[in-house]
The first five atom37 places (N, CA, C, CB, O) and aatype in JSON, in Angstrom:
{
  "aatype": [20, 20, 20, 20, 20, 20, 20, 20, 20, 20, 20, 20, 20, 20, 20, 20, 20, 20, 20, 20, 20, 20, 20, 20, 20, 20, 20, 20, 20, 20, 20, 20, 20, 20, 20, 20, 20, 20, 20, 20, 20, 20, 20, 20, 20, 20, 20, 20, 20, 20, 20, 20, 20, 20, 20, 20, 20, 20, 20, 20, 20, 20, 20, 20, 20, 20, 20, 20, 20, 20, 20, 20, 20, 20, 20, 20, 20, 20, 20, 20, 20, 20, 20, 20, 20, 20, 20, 20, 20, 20, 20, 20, 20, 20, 20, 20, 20, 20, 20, 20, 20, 20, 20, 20, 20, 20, 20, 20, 20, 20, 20, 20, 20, 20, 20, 20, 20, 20, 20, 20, 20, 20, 20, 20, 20],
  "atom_mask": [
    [1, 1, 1, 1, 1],
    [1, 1, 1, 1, 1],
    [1, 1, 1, 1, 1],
    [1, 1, 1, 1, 1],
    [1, 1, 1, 1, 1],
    [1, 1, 1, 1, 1],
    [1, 1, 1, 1, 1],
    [1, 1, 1, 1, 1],
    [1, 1, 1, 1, 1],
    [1, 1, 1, 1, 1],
    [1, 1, 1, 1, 1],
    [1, 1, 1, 1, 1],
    [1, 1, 1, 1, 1],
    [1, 1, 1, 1, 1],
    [1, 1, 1, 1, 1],
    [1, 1, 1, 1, 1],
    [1, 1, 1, 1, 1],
    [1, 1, 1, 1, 1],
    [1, 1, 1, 1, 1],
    [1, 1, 1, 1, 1],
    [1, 1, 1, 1, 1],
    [1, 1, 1, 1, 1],
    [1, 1, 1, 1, 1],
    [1, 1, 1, 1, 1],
    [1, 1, 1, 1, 1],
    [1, 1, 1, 1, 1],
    [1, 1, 1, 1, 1],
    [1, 1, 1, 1, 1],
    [1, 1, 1, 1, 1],
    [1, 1, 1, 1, 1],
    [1, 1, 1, 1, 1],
    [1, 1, 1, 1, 1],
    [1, 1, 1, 1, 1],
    [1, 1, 1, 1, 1],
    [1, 1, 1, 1, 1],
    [1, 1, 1, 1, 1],
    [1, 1, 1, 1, 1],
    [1, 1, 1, 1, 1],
    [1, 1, 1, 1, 1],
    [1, 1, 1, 1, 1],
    [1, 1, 1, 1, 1],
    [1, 1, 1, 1, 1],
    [1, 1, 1, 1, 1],
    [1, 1, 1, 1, 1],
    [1, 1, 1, 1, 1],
    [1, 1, 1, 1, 1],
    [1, 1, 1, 1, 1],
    [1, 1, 1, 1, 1],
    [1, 1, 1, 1, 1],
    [1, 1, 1, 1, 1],
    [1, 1, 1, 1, 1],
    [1, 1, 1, 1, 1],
    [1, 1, 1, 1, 1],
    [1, 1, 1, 1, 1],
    [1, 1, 1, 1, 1],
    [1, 1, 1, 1, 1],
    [1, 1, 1, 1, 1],
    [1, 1, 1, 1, 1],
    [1, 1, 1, 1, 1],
    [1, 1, 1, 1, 1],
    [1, 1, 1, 1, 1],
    [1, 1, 1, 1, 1],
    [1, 1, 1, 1, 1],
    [1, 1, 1, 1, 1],
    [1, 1, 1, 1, 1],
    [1, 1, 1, 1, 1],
    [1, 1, 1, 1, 1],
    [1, 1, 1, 1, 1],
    [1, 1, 1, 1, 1],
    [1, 1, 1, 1, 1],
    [1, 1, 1, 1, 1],
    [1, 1, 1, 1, 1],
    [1, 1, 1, 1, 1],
    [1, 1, 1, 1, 1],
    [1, 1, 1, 1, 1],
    [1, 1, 1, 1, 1],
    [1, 1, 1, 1, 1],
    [1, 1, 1, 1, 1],
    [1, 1, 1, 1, 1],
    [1, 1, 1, 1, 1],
    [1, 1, 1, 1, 1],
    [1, 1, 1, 1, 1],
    [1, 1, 1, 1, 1],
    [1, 1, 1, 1, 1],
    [1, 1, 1, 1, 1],
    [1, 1, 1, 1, 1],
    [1, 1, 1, 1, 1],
    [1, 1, 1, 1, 1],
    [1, 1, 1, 1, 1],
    [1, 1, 1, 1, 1],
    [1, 1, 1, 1, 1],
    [1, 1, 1, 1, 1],
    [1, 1, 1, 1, 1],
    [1, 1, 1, 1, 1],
    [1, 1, 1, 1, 1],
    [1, 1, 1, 1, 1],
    [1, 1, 1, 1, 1],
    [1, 1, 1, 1, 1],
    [1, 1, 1, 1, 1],
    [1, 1, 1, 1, 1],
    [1, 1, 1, 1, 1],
    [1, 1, 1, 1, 1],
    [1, 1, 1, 1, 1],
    [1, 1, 1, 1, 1],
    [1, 1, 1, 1, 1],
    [1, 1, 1, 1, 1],
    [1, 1, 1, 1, 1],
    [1, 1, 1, 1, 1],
    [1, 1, 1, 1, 1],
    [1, 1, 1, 1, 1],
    [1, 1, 1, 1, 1],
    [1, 1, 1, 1, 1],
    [1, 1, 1, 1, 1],
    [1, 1, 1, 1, 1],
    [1, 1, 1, 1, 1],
    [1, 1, 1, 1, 1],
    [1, 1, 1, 1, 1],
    [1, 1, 1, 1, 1],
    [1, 1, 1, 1, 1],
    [1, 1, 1, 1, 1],
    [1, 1, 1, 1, 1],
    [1, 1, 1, 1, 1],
    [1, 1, 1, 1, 1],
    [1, 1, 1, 1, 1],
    [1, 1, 1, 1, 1]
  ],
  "atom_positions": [
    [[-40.21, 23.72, 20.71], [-38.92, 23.25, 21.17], [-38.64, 21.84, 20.65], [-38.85, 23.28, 22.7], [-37.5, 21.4, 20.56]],
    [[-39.88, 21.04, 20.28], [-39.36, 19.73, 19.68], [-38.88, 19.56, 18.59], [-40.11, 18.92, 19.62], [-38.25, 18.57, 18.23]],
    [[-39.18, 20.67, 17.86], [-38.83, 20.53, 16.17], [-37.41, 21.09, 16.45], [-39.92, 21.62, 14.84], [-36.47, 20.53, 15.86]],
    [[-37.22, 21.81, 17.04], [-35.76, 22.56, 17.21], [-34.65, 21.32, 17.56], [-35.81, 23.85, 18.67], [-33.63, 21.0, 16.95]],
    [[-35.15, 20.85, 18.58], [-34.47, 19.75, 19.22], [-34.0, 18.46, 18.24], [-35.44, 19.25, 20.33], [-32.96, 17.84, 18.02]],
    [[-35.41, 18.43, 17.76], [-34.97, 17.38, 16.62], [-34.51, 17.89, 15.34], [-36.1, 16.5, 16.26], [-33.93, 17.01, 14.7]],
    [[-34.55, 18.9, 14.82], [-33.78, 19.56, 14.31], [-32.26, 19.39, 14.22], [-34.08, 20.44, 14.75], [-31.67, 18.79, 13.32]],
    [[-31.66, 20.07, 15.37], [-30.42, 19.96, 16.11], [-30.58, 18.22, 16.24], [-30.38, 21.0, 17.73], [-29.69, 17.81, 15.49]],
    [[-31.11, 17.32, 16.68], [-30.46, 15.94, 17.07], [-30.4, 15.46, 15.54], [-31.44, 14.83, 18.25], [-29.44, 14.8, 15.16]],
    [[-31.72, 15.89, 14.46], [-30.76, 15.1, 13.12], [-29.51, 15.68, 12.62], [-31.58, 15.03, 11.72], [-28.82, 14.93, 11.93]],
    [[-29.02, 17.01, 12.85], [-27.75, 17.53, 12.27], [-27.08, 16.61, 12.94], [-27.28, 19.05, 12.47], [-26.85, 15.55, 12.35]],
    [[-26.55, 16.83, 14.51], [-25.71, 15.9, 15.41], [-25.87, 14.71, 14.71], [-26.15, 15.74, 16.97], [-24.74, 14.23, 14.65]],
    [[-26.78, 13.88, 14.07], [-26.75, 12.19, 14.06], [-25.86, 12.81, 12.65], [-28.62, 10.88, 13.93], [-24.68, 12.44, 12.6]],
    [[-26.22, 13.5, 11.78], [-25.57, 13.42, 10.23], [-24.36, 13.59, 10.51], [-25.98, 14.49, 9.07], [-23.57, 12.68, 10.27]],
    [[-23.98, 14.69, 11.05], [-22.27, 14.95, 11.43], [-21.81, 13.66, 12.2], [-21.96, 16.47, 12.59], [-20.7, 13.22, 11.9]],
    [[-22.66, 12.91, 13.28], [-21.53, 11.65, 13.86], [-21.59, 10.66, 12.57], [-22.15, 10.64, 15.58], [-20.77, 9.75, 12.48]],
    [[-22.7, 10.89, 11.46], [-22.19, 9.59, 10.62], [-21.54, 10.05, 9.63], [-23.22, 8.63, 10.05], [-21.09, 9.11, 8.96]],
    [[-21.25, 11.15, 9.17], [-20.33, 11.85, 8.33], [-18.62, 11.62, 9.13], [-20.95, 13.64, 8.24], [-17.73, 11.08, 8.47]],
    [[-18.46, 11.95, 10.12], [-17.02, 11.76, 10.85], [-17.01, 9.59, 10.76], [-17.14, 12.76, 13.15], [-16.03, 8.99, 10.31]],
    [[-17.78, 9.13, 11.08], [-18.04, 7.64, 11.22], [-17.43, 7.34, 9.28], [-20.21, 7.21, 11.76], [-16.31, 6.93, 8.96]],
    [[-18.1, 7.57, 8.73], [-18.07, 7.16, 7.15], [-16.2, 7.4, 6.88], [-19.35, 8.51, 5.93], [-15.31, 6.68, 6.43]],
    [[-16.25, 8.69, 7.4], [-14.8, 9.38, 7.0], [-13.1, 8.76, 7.08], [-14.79, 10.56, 7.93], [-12.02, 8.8, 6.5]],
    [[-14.08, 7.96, 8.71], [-12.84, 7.29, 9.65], [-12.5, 5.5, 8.96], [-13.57, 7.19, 11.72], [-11.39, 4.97, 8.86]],
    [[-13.95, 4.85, 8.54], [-13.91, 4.11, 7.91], [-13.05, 4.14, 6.28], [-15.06, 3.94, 8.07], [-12.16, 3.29, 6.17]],
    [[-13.18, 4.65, 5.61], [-12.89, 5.6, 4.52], [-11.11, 5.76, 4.77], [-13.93, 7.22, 4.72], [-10.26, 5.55, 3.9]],
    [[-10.96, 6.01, 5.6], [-9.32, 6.19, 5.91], [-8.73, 4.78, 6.61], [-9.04, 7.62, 7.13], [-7.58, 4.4, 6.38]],
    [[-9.61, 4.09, 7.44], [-9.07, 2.77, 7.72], [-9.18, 2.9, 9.09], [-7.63, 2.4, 7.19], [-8.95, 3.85, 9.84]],
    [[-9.62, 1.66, 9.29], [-9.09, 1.51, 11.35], [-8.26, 1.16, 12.01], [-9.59, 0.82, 12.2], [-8.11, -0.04, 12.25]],
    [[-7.59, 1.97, 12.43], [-5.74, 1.97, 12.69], [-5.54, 0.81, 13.59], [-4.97, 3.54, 13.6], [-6.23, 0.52, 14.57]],
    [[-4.17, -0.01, 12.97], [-3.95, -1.0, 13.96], [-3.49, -0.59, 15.35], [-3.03, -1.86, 13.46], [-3.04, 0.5, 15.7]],
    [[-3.71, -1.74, 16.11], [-3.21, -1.08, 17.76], [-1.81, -2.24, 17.71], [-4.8, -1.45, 19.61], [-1.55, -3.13, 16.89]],
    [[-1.01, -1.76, 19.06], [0.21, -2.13, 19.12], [0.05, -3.31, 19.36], [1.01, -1.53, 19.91], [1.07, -3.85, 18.94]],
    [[-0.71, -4.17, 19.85], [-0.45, -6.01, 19.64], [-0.71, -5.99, 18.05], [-1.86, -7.34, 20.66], [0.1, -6.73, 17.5]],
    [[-1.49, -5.46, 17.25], [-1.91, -5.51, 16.02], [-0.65, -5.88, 15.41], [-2.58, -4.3, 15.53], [-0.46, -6.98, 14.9]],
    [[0.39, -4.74, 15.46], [1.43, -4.75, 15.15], [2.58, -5.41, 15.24], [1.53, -4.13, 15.31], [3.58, -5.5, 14.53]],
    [[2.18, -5.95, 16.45], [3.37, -6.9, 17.26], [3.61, -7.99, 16.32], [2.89, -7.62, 18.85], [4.52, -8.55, 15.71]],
    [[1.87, -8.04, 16.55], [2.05, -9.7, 15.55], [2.17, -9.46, 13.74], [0.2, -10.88, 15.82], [2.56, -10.26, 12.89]],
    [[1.8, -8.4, 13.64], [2.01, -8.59, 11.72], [3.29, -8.04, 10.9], [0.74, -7.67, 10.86], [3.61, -8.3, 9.74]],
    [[4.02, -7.07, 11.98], [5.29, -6.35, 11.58], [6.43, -7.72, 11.5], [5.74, -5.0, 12.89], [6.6, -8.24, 10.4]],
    [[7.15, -8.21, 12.64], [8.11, -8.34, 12.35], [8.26, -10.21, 11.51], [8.84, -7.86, 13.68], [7.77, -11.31, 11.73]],
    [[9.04, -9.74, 10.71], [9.43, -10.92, 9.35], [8.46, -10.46, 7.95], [8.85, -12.93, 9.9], [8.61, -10.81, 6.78]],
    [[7.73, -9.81, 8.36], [6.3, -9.14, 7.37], [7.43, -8.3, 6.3], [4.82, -7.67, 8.53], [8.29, -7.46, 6.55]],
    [[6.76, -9.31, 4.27], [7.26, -8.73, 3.8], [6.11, -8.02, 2.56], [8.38, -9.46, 3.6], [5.38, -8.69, 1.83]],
    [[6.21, -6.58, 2.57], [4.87, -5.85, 2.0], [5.38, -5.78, 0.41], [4.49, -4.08, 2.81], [6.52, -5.98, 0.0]],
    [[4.4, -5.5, -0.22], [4.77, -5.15, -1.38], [3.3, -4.13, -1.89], [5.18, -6.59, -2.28], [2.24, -4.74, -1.77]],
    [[3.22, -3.05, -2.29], [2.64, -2.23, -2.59], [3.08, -0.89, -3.32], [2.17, -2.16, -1.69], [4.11, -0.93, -4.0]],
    [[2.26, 0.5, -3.21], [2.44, 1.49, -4.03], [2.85, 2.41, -2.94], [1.27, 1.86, -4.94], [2.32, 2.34, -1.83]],
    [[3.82, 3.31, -3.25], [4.14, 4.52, -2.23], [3.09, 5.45, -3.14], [6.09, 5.17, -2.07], [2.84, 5.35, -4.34]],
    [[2.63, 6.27, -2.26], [1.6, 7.29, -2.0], [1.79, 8.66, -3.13], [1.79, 7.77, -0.31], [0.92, 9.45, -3.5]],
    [[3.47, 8.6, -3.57], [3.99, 9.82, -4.56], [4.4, 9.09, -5.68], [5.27, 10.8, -4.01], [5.21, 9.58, -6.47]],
    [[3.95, 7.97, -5.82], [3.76, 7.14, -6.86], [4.56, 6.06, -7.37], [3.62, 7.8, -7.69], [5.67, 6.1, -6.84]],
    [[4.45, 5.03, -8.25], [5.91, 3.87, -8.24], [5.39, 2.72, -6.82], [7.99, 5.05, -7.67], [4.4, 2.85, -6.1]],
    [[6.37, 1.72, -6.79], [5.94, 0.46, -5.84], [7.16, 0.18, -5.48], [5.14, -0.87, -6.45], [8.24, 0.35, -6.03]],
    [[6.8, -0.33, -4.33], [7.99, -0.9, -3.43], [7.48, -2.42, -3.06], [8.26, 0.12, -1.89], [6.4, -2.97, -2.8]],
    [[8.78, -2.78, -3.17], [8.6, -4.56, -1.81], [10.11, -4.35, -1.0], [8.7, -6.96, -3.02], [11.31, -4.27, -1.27]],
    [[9.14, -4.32, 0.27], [10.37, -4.61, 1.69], [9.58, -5.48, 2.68], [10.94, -2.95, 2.72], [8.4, -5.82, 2.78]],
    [[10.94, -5.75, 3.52], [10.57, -6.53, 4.8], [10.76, -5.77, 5.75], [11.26, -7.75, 5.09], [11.15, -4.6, 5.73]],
    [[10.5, -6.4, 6.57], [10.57, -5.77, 8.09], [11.38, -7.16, 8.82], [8.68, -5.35, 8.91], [10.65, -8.12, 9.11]],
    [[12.6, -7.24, 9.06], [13.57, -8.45, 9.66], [13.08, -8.62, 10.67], [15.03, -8.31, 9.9], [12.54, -7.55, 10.95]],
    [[12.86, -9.57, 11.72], [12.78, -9.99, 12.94], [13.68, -9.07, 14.05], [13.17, -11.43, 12.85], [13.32, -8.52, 15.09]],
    [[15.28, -9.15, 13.25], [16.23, -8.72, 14.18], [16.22, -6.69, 14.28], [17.86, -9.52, 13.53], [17.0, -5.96, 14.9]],
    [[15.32, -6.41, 13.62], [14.78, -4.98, 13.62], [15.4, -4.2, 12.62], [14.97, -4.28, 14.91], [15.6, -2.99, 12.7]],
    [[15.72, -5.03, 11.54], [16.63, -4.54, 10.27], [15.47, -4.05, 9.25], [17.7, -5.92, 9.49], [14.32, -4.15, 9.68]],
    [[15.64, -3.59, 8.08], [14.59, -3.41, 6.99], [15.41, -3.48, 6.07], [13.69, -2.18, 6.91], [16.61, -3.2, 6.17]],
    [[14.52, -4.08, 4.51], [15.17, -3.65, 3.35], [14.24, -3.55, 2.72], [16.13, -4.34, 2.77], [13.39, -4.44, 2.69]],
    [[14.13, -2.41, 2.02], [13.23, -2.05, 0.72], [13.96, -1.49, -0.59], [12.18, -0.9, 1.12], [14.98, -0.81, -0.63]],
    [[13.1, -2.01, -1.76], [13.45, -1.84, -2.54], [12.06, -0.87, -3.91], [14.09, -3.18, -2.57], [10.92, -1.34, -3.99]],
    [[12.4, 0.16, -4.62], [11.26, 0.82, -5.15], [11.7, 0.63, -6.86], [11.08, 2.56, -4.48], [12.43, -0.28, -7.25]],
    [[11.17, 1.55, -7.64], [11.34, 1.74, -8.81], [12.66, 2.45, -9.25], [10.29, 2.33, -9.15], [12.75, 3.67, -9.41]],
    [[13.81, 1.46, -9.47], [15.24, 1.75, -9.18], [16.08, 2.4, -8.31], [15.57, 2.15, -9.89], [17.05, 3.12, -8.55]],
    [[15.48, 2.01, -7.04], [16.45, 2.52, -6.2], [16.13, 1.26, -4.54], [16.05, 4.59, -5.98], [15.23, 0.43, -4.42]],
    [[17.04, 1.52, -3.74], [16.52, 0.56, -2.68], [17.46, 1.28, -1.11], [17.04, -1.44, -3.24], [18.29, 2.15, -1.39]],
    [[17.36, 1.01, 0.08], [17.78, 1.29, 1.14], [17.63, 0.13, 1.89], [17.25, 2.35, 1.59], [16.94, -0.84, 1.57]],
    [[18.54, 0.29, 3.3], [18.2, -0.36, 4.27], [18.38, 0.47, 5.65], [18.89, -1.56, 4.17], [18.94, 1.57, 5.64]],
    [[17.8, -0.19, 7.02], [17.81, 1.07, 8.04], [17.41, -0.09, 8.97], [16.66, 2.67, 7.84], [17.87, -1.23, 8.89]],
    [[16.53, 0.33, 9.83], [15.99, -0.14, 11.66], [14.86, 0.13, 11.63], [16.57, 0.66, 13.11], [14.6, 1.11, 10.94]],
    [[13.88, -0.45, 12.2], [12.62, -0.4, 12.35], [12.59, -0.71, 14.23], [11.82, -1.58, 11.19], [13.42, -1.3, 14.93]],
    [[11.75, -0.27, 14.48], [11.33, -0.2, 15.79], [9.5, 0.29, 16.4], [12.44, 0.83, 16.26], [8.95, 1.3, 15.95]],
    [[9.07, -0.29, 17.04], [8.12, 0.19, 18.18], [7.69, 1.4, 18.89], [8.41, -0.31, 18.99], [8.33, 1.56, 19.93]],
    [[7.06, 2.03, 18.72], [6.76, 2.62, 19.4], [5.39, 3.5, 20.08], [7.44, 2.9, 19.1], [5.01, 4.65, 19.85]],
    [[4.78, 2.33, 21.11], [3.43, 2.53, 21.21], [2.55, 2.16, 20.16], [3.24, 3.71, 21.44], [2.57, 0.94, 20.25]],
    [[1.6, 2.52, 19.0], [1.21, 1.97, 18.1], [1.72, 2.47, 16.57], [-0.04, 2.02, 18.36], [1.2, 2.24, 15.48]],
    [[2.72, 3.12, 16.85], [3.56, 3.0, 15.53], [4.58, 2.3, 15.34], [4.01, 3.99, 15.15], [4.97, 1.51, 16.2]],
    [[5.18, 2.47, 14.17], [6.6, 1.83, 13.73], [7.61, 3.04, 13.38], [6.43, 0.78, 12.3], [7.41, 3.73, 12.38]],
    [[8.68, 3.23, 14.24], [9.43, 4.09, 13.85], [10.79, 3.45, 12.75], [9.82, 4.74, 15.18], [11.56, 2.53, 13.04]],
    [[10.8, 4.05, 11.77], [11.79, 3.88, 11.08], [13.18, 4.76, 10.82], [11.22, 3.74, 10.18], [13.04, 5.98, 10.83]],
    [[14.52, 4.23, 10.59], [15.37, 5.24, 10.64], [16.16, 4.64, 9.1], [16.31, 5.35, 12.27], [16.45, 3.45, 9.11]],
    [[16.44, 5.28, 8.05], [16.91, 4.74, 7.09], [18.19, 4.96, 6.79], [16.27, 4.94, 6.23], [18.61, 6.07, 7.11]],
    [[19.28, 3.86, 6.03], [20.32, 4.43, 5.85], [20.82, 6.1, 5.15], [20.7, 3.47, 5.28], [21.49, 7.06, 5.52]],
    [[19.94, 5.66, 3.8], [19.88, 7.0, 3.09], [19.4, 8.01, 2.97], [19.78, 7.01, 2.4], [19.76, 9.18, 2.97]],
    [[18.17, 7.26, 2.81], [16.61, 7.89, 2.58], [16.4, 8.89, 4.0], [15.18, 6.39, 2.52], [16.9, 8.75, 5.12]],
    [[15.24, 10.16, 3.37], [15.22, 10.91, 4.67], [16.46, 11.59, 5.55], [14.66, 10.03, 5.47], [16.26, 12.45, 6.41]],
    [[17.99, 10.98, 5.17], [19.33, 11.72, 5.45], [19.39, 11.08, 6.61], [19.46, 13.37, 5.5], [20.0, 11.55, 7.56]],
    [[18.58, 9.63, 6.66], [18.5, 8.96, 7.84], [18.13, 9.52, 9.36], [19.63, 8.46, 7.87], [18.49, 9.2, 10.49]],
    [[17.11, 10.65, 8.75], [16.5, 10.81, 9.71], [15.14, 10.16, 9.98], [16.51, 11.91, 9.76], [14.3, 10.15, 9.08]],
    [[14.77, 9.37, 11.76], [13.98, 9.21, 12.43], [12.42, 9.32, 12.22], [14.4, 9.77, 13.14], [12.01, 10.34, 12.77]],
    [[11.66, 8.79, 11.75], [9.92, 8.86, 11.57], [9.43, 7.74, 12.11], [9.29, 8.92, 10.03], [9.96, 6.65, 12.33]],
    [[8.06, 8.27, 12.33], [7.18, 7.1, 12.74], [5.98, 7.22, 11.6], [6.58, 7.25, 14.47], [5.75, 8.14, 10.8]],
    [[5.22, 5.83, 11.84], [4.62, 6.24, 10.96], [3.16, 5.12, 11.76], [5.44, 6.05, 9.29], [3.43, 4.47, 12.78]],
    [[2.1, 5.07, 11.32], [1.21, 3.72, 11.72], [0.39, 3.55, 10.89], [0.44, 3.68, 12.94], [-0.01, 4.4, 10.1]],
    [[0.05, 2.42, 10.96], [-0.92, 1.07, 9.98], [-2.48, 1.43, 10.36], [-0.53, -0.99, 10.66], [-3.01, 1.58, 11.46]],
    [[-3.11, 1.51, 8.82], [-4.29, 0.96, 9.26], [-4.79, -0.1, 8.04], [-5.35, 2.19, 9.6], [-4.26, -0.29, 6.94]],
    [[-5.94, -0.69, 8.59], [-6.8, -1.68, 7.37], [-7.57, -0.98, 6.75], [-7.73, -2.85, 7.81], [-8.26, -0.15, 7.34]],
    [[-7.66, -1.2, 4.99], [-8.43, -0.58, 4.01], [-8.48, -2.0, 3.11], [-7.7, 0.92, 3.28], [-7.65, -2.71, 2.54]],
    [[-9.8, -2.0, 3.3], [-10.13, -3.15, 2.47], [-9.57, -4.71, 3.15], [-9.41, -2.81, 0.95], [-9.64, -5.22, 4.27]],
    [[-8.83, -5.25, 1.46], [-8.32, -6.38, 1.58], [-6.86, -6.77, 1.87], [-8.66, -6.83, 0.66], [-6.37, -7.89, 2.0]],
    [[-6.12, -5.16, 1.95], [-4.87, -5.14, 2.22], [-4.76, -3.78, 3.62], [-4.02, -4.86, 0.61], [-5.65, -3.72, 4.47]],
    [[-3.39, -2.68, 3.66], [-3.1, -1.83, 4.59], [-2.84, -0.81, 3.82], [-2.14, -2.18, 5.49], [-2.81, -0.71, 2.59]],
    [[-2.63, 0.08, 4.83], [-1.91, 1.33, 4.43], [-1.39, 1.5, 5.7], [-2.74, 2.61, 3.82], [-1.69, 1.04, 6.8]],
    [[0.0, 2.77, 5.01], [0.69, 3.48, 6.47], [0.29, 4.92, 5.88], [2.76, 3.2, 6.88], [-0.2, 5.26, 4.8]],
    [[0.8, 5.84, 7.32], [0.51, 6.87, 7.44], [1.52, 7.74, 8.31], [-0.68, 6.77, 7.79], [1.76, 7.3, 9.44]],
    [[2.19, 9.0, 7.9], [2.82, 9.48, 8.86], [2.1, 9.65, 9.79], [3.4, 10.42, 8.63], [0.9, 9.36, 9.79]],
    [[2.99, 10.38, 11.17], [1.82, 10.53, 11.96], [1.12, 11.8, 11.67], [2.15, 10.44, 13.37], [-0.05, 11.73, 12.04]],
    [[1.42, 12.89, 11.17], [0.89, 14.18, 10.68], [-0.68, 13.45, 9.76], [2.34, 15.15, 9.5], [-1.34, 14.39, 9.34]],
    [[-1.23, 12.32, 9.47], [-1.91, 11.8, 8.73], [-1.81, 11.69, 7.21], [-2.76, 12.19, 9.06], [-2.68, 11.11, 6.56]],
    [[-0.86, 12.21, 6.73], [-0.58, 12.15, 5.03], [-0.09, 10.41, 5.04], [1.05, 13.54, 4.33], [0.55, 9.65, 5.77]],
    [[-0.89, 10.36, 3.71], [-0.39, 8.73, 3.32], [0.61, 8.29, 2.88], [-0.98, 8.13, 2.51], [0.87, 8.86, 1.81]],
    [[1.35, 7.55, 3.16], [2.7, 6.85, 2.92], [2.73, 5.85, 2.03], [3.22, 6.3, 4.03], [3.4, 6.1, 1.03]],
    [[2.35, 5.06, 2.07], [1.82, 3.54, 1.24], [0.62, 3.06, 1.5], [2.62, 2.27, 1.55], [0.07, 3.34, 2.57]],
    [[0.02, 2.25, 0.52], [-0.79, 1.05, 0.28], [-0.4, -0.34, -0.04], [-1.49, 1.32, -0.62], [0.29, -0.33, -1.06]],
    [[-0.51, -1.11, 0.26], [0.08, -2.43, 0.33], [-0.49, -3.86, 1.13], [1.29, -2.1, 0.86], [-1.17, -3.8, 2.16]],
    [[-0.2, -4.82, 0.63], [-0.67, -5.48, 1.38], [0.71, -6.73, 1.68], [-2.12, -5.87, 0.76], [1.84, -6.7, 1.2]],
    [[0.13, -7.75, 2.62], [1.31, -8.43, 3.3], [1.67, -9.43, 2.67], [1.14, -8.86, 4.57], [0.67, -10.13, 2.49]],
    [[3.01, -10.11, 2.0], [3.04, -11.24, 1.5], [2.97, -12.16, 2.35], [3.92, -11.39, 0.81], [3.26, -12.09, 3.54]],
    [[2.41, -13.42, 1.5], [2.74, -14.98, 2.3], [4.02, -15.46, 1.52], [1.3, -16.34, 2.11], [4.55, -16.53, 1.8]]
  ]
}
């Protein structure tokens, strides 16, 4: 029964550090003070996820403007719990998403909430 046991406890340890590696690997999602403080006036500049780069802000007064590889929008940004919901003028037919932040590396990424990646980017000064 001990070899079994330990058996079974090294699979269990490989699988918790296989899910551990994975989660790191994808980033450790910001929480909503995280956000509080780095979203609003925060202006990113990075790569969208389906390829090409964007630089936008995130306004104080809950406005956005981004701009990509010839084309640009503006919309509302908002809170919600530990995401950022966005609503755009154009883009999306101005329909409603959320999306949330995590840290990778030396910069961020977002993420819908379904987990597909949105951007990489990091924050200007």
């Amino acid at each position: 029964m001990g070899i079994v046991g330990g058996k079974v406890g090294s699979i269990v340890a490989v699988a918790a550090l296989a899910v551990a590696c994975a989660r790191a690997e994808a980033g450790d999602r910001l929480s909503a003070d995280e956000l509080h403080r780095l979203v609003p006036g925060a202006t990113l500049s990075g790569e969208v996820a389906d390829g090409g780069s964007f630089e936008g802000t995130y306004f104080r007064d809950g406005t956005m403007a981004i701009s990509t590889d010839g084309d640009a929008d503006t919309g509302t940004w908002e809170f919600e719990d530990d995401t950022i919901c966005l609503t755009w003028t154009k883009w999306r037919d101005g329909e409603r998403y959320c999306i949330y932040w995590t840290r990778e590396g030396e910069g961020y990424a977002s993420y819908f909430v379904d987990g597909r990646l949105s951007t990489r980017f990091s924050i200007m000064e």
